[in-house]
C-alpha positions, -999 to 999 in steps of 0.1 A, spaced: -642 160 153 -618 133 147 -610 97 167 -569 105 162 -562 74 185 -580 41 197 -564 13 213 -572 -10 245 -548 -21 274 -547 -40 304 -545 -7 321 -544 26 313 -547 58 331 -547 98 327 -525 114 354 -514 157 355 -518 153 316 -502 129 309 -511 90 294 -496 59 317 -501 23 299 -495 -11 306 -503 -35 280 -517 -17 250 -525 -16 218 -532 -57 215 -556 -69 189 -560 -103 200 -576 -114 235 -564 -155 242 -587 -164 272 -585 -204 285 -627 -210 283 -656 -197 270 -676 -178 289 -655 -156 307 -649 -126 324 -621 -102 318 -609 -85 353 -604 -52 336 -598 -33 302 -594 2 290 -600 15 255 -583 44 253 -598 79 232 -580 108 218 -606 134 205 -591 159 180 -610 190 171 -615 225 173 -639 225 200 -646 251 231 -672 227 248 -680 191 257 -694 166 234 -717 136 237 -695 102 231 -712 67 230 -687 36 233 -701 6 222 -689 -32 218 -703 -53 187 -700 -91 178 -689 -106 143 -725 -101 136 -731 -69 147 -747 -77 181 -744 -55 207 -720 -78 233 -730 -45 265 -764 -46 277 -761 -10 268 -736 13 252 -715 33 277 -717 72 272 -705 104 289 -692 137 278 -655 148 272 -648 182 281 -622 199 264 -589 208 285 -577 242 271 -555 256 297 -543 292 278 -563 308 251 -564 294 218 -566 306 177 -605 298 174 -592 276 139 -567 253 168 -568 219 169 -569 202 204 -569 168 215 -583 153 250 -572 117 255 -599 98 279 -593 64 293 -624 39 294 -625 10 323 -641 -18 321 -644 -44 346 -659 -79 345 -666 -75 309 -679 -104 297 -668 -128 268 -692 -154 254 -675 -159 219 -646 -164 198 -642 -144 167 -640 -109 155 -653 -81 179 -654 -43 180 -654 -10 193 -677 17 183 -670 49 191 -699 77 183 -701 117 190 -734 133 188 -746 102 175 -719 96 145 -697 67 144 -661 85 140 -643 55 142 -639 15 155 -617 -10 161 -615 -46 160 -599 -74 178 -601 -112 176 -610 -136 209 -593 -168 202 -604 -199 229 -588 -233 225 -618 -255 207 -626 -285 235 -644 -315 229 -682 -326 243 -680 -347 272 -697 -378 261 
């Protein structure tokens, strides 16, 4: 099993097989203040393998530090969608959209996403939050 793509959006979505997006593949996040909420973001999966049946995929979200930013990693299983009969030996992928909404941000710096089947990590990615630094009111 292989993570052959990983990116976020502003919106992405899976529809009769095909993937729509609308914003992707950014790797910094520019927010006015700190905390704050985004509205909505979707990391978006492709899973490549040779599989016949679903696996077990954990999605979490670490700080610079390694703190987990979710109260709890998100997880679910992806299903493979073979439509005809396949060589036992064929690759497949199955792209999956993630949604988040209200996801919170609470600092600037380097953030990322884990992604993990049957336990493993297979892959992250990072992106940067950048907020403008403002000064104590005194």
């Amino acid at each position: 099993m292989r993570l052959s793509t990983l990116f976020v959006a502003d919106h992405a979505e899976m529809s009769d097989g095909r993937l729509y997006v609308c914003g992707g593949g950014w790797d910094l996040l520019r927010v006015a203040e700190l905390p704050t909420l985004l509205p909505r973001l979707c990391l978006v999966m492709g899973l490549t393998s040779t599989w016949r049946r679903g696996v077990d995929v954990e999605v979490e979200l670490l700080d610079g530090s390694g703190g987990s930013v979710l109260p709890e990693p998100m997880t679910g299983t992806v299903e493979p969608l073979v439509m005809t009969p396949v060589d036992a030996a064929e690759e497949t992928t199955v792209v999956t959209v993630v949604t988040l909404e209200g996801l919170p941000i609470t600092r600037r710096g380097q953030m990322w996403w884990v992604v993990s089947v049957q336990g493993a990590e297979i892959g992250r990615l990072g992106f940067r939050v950048f907020a403008p630094v403002t000064a104590a009111a005194g």
